[in-house]
N, C-alpha and C positions, 0 to 999 in steps of 0.2 A: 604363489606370487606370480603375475602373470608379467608378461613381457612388453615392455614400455614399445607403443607404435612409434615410426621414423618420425611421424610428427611431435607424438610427448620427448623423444627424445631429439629433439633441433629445437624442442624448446627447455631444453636443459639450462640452468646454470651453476654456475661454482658459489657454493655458498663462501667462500674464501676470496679476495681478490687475489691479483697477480702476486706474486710474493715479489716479483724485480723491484716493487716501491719499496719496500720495509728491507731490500740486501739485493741492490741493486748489484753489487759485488758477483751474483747469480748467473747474469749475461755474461759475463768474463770467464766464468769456470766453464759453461754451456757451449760458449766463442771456441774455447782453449780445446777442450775435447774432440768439438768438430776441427779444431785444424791436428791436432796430435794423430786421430785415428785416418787423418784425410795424408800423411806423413807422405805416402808414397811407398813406405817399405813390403805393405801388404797389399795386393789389391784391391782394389774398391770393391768388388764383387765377393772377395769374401771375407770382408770387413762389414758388408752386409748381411750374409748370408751367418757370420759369427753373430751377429745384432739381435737377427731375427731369433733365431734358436734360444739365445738371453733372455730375447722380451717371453719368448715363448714358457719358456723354463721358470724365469720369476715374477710370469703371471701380469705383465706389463704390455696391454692393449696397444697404449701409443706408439710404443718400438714396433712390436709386432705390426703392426698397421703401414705404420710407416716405412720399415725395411722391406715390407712386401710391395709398396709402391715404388719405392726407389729401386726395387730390382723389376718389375715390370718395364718402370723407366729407361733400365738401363740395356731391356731386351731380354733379360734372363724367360724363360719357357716356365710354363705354369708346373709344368715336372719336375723341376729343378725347385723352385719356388714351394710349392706343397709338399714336397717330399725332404724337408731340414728336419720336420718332426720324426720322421723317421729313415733318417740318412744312411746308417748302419747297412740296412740289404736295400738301398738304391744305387743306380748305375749309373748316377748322373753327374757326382761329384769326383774328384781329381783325389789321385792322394794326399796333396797338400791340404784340400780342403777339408778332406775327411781328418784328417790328424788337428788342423783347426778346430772342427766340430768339435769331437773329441775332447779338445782343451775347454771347450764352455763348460760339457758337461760334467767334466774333473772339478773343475773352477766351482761349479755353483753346484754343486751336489755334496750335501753333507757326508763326509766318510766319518765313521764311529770308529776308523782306527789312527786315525792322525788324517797323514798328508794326503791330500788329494791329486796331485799331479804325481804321479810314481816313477823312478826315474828311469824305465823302460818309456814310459808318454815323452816324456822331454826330449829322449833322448831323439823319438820318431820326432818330433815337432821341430828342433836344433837339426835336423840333417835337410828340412825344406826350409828354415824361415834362420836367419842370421839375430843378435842379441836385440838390436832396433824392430826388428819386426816380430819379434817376440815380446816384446813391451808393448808396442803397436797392439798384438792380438789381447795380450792380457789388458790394457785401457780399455780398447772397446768391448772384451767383454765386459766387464765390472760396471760399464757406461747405462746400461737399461737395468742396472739392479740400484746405482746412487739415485737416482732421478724420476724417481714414478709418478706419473700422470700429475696428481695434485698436488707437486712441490713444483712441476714446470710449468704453473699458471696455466692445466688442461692441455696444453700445445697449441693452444686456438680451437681446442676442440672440446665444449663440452661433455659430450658423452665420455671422456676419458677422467675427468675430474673423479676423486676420491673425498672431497668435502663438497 
């Protein structure tokens, strides 16, 4: 299968329309998250940097894409930025942020023996981040695995579409 050029793919479309017509209710769940994860209790910087690692993990372009602009935006260094996929032996992240990381990949990594957060992780995560900012981390991550590309009407962006 060969690889659609930047022009087949800008002329993409959603075989699906917008789904906000058929549950318009959509925009408000959408509205709600950005202002829940925007709370204040965690920083924006790794309320991104938790997004990305998310989109990254459940395979979600549009997050991914997006959290990688919003942290160029925001100034983050492309070392910082390239190196979430592999956070663990990088030098670039804080320890709050690494115990954040950390919690995506407890969160969305299937454990075969129950629980996924074990309560030596929580306990590191509860000594940087208070019960609000722990709600905070755990919305925004779960936030790039409820909403994949073809349920948020593409993002405006065809190439993310799934129908």
């Amino acid at each position: 299968m060969s690889t659609p050029t930047t022009n087949e793919q800008d002329n993409l479309r959603s075989r699906l329309p917008d789904p906000s017509q058929f549950f318009p209710e959509m925009a408000g769940i959408a509205a709600g998250m950005f202002k829940v994860t925007g709370n204040g209790a965690v920083p924006q910087t790794t309320i991104s940097l938790v997004q990305l690692r998310a989109g990254q993990i459940v395979g979600n372009t549009y997050h991914t894409v997006r959290q990688t602009g919003d942290l160029r935006k925001a100034g983050e260094t492309e070392e910082r930025i390239t190196a979430v996929a592999s956070w663990r032996d990088a030098p670039y992240f804080t320890d709050a942020e690494r115990v954040a990381l950390e919690l995506v990949e407890a969160v969305l990594t299937p454990n075969p023996f129950g629980e996924r957060v074990p309560d030596e992780l929580y306990a590191r995560a509860s000594a940087h981040y208070d019960v609000k900012a722990l709600w905070t981390l755990t919305l925004a991550i779960g936030h790039p695995s409820r909403y994949p590309a073809g349920v948020n009407g593409c993002a405006g962006d065809a190439r993310y579409c799934v129908f």
